[in-house]
C-alpha positions as CSV (number, residue, x, y, z in Angstrom):
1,X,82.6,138.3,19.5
2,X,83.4,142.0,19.0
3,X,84.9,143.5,16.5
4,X,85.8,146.9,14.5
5,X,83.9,146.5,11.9
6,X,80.5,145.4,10.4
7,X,80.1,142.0,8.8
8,X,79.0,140.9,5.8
9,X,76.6,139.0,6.8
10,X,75.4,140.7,9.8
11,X,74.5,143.3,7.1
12,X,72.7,141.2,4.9
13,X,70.7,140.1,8.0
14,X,70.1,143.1,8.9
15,X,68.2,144.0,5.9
16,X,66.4,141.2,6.2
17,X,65.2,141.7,9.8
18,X,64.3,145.5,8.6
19,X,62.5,144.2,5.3
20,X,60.5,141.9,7.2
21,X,59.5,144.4,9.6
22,X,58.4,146.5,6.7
23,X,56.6,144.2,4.9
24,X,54.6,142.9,8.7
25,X,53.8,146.5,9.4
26,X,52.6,147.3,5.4
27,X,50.7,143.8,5.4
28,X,48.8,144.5,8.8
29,X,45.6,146.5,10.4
30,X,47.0,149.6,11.5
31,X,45.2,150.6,14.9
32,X,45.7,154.0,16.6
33,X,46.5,157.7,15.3
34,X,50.3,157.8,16.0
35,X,52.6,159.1,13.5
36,X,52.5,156.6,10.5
37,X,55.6,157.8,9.2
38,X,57.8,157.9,12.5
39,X,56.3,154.0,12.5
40,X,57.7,153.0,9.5
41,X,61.4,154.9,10.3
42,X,61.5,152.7,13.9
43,X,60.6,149.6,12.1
44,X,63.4,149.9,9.3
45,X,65.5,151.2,12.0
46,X,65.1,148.5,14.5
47,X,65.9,145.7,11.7
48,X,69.3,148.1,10.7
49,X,70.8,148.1,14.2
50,X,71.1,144.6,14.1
51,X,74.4,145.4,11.4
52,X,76.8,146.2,14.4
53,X,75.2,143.7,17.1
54,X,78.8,142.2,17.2
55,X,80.4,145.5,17.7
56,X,78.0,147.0,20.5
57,X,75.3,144.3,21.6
58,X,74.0,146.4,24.6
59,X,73.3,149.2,22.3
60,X,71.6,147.6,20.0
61,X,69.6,145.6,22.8
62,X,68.2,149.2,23.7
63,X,68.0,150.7,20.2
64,X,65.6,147.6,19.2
65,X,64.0,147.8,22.5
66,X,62.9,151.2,22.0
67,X,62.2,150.9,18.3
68,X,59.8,148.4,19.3
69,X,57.9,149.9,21.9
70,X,57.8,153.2,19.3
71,X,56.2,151.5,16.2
72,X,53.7,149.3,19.0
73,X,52.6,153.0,20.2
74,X,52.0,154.0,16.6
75,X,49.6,151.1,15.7
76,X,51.5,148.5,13.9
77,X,50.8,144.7,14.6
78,X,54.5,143.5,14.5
79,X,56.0,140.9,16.4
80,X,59.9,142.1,18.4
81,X,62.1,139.9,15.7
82,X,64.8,142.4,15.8
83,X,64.8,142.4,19.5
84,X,64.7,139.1,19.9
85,X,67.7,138.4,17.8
86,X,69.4,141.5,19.8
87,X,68.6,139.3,23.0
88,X,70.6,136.4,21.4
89,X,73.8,138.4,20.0
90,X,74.0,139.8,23.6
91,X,73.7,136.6,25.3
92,X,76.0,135.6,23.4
93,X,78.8,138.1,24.1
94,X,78.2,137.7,27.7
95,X,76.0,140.6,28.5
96,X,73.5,138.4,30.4
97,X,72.9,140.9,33.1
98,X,72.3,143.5,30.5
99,X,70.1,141.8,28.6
100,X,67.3,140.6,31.9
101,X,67.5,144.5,32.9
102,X,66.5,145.5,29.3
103,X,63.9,142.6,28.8
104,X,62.6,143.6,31.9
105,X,61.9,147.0,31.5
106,X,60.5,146.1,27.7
107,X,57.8,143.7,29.7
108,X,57.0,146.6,31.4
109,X,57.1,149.3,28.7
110,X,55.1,147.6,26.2
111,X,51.9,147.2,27.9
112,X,52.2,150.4,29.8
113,X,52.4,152.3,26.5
114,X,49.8,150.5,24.7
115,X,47.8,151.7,27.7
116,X,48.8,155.4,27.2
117,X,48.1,155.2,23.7
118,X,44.0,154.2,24.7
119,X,44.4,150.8,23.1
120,X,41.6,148.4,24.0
121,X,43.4,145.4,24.3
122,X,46.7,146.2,26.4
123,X,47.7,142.6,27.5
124,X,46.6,140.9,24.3
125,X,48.8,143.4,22.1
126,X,51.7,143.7,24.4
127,X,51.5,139.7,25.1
128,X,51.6,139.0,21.3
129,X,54.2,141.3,20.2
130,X,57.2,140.0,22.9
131,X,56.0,136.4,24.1
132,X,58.4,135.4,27.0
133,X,59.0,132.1,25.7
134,X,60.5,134.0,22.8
135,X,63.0,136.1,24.9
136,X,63.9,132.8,27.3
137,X,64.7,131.0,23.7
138,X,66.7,133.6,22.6
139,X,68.5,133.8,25.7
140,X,69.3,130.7,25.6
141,X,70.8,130.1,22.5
142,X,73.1,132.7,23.0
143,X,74.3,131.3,25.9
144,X,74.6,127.7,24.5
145,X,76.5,129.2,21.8
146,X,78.3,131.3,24.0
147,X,79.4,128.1,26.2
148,X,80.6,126.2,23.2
149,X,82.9,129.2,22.2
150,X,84.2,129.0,25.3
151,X,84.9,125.5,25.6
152,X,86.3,125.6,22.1
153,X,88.7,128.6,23.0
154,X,89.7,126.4,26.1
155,X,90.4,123.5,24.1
156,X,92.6,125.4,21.6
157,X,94.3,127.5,24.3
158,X,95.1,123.6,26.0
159,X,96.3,122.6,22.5
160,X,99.2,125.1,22.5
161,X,100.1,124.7,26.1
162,X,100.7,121.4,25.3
163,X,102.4,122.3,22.2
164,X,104.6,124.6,23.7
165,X,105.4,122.1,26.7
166,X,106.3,119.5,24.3
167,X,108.6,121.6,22.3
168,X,110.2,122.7,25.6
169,X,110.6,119.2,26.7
170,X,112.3,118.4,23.0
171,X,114.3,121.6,23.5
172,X,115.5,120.3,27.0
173,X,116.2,116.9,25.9
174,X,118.7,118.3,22.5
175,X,120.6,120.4,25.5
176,X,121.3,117.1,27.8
177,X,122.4,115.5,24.0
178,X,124.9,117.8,22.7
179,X,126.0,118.1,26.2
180,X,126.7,114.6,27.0
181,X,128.0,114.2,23.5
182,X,129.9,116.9,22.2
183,X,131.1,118.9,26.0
184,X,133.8,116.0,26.7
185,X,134.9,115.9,23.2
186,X,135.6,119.2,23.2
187,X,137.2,119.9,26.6
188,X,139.1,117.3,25.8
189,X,140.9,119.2,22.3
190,X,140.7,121.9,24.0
191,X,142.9,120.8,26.8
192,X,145.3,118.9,24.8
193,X,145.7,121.9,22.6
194,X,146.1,123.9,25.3
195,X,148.7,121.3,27.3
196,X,150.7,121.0,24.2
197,X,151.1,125.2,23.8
198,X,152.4,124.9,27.3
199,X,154.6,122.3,26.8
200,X,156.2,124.0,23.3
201,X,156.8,127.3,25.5
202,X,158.2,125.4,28.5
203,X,161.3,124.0,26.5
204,X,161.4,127.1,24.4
205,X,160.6,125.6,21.2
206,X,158.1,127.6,18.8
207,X,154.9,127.1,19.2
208,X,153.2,126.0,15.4
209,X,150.3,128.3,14.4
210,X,148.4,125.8,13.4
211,X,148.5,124.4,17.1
212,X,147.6,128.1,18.7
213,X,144.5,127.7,15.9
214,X,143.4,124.5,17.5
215,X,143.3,125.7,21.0
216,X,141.7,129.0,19.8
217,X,139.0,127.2,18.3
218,X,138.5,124.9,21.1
219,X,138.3,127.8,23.0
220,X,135.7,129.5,21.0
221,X,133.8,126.1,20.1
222,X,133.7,125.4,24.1
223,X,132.2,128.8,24.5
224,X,129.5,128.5,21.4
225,X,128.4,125.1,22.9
226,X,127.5,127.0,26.5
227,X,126.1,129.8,24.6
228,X,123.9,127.1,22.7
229,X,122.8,125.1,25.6
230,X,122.1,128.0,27.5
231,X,119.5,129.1,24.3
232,X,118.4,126.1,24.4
233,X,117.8,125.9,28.2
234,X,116.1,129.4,28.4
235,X,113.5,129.4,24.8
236,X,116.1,131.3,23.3
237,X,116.0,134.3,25.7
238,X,119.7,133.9,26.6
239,X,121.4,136.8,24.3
240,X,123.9,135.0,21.8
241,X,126.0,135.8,19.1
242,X,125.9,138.7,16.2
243,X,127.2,140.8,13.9
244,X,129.1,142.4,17.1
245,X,131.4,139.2,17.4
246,X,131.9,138.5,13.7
247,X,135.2,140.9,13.4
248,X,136.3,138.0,16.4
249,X,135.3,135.1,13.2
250,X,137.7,137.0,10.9
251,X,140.4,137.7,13.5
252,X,140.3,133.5,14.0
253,X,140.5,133.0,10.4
254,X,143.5,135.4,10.1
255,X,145.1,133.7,13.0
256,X,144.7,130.3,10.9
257,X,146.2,132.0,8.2
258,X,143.6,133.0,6.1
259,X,144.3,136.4,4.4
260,X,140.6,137.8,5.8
261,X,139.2,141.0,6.1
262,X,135.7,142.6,7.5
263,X,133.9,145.5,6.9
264,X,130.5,146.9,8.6
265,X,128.5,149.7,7.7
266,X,125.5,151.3,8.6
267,X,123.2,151.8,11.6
268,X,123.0,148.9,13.3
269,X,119.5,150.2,15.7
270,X,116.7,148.2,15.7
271,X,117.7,144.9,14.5
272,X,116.2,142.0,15.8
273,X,118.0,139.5,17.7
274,X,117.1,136.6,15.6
275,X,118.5,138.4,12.4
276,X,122.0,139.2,14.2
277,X,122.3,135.8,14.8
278,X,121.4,134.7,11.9
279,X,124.3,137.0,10.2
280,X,126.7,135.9,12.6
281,X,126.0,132.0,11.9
282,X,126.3,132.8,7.9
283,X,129.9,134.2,8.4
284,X,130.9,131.0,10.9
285,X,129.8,128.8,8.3
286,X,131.1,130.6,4.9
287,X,134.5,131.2,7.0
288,X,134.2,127.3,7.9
289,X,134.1,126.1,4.5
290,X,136.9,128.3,3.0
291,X,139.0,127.0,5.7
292,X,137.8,123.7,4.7
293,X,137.0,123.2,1.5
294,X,138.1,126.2,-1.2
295,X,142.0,126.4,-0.6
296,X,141.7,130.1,-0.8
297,X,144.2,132.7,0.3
298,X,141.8,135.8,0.6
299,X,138.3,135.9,2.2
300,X,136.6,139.3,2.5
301,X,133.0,139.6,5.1
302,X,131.1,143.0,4.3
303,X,127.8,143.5,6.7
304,X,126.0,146.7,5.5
305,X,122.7,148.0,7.3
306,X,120.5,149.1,4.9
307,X,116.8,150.5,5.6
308,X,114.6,147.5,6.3
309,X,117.4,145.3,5.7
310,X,120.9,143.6,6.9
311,X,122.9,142.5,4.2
312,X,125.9,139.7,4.5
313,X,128.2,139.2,1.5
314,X,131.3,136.9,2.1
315,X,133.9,136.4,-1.1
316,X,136.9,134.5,-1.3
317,X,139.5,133.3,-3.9
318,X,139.3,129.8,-3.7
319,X,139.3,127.1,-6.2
320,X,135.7,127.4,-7.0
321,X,134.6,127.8,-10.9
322,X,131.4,128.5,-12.6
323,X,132.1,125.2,-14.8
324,X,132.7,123.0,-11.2
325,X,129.8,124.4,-9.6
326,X,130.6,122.7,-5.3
327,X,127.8,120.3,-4.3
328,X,125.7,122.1,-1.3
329,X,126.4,120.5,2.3
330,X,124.8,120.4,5.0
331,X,126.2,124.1,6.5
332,X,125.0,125.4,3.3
333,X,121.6,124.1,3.4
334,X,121.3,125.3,7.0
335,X,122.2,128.5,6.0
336,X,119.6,128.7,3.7
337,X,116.8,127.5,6.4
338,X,117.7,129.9,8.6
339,X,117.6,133.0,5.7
340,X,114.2,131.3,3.8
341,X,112.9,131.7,8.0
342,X,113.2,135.2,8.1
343,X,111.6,135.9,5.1
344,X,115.2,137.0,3.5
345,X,117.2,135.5,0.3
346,X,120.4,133.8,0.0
347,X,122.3,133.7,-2.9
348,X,125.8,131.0,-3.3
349,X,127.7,130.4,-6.0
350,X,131.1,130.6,-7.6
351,X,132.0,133.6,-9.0
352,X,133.2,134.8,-13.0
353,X,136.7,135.6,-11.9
354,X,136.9,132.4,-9.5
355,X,136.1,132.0,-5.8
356,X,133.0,132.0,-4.2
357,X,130.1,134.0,-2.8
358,X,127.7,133.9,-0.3
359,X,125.3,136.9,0.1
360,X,122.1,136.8,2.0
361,X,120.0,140.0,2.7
362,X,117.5,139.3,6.1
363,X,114.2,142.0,6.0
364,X,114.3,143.6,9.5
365,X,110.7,144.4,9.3
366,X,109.0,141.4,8.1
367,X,110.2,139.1,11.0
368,X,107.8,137.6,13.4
């Protein structure tokens, strides 16, 4: 219930307390010689305090505590408000030990001052300024307050356990899917390409680039799908791929015969993992649809690390016009997601001179 700095409306109630106080003591038969002026200053005072109860509720337990026991040895007929409601706020915050050690010693204080100060009746005064029902009530709606926080914070912190267990469960059940239905599928090209390679170099016969393609990218697939289930396996702990593989993207597209070229600049310090990955999977997928879709001869990838920033900017010379804008797929619509999640912006389109572009800049500072 602690905080840095003073509410609104503990303020407000604080002025009220204080005015109250005031307008008690100005209203009432003043009894005894003590210092009228000091009376009026430790009834304002002892309403005030109550403005950073939150912040320090033991302090202000005391401050109140000894505000009231000042203006009851200067004559005013005031009841403890402002202590009372100190007794609540520190219930509240779990002080309880605090708070009987300071009631305690008020019990004690009030009487024995009204004594010192030659009032006739002691036990009358000091009864009628701090009743003990009042402090047990107070006491106890703090703590019945305090109790349904609790249970409140209990129920939310059981809400996200479950939340998180459930989205760990779902997380574990898409590994076991794409494994059961994608792993076979792929060892399997991956094989064949790789049995047919052998075959082609066994009877000395060239081996078609097209087929050293295939194997290569059921190579790579076969290593993206471990890389993927092991993400998935371990919350996404498991480092994957970046910007550090993406000259390895291009170098595949060259060896499919894709005229491709990359180019990185910049510091690369301090960027998050999630924004590396999500530069790396931009590249796959533009590099993915000029291979299938643009019939271009020329791609080029430039990464540049800016301050607060990673910008990606792939280009190629494909068949794409402004007037024949390409309907967005599914890669490209991922590709936004995952930009629009970091906070970033991604721009794709065909460009004046032909081709197309895809350029996407990812904040490194805005990323949760």
């Amino acid at each position: 219930m602690s905080g840095g700095r003073i509410d609104l409306r503990d303020g407000a109630i604080a002025v009220g307390v204080a005015a109250i106080l005031l307008v008690n003591g100005l209203s009432g038969e003043r009894s005894g010689a003590g210092p009228e002026a000091l009376g009026y200053a430790l009834l304002a005072a002892g309403g005030l305090a109550l403005a950073v109860r939150r912040i320090a509720p033991v302090a202000v337990l005391i401050v109140t505590g000894v505000c009231a026991v000042g203006y009851q040895a200067a004559g005013f007929p005031v009841f403890a408000v402002a202590y009372l409601v100190a007794v609540y706020a520190a219930v509240r915050a779990g002080r309880l030990a605090a708070t009987v050690a300071t009631s305690v010693a008020m019990l004690v204080a009030l009487p024995l001052t009204a004594m010192l100060a030659g009032f006739d009746d002691v036990f009358q005064r000091s009864r009628s300024v701090l009743e003990l029902a009042w402090l047990i009530a107070a006491g106890a709606a703090g703590e019945a307050l305090r109790q349904a926080e609790r249970r409140a914070d209990e129920a939310e912190r059981t809400r996200e356990e479950s939340a998180l267990r459930r989205a760990d469960e779902e997380r574990l059940h898409i590994a076991r899917e794409l494994h059961d239905s994608l792993t076979h599928q792929i060892s399997v090209i991956k094989v064949q390409a790789e049995v047919a390679v052998h075959l082609a170099r066994k009877k000395g016969e060239p081996v078609p680039d097209v087929l050293l393609a295939i194997r290569d990218a059921g190579r790579e697939a076969a290593r993206e799908l471990r890389a993927t289930l092991e993400a998935l396996r371990d919350d996404d702990k498991t480092p994957g791929y970046g910007i550090a593989q993406i000259p390895d993207l291009v170098q595949r597209a060259r060896a499919a015969g894709l005229d491709a070229t990359c180019t990185i600049e910049g510091d690369r310090a301090g960027v998050p993992a999630t924004v590396d990955r999500t530069a790396y999977r931009i590249v796959q997928e533009s590099l993915t649809n000029v291979a299938r879709h643009a019939a271009a001869a020329t791609a080029s990838v430039r990464i540049d690390y800016r301050p607060g920033a990673v910008a990606v900017r792939v280009d190629d010379d494909g068949r794409a016009t402004p007037e024949s804008q390409p309907v967005p797929g599914v890669g490209l619509l991922g590709m936004r997601e995952r930009v629009t999640a970091l906070g970033g912006r991604l721009r794709a389109s065909a460009r004046d001179e032909g081709g197309f572009t895809v350029e996407a800049e990812l904040p490194v500072e805005r990323v949760p």
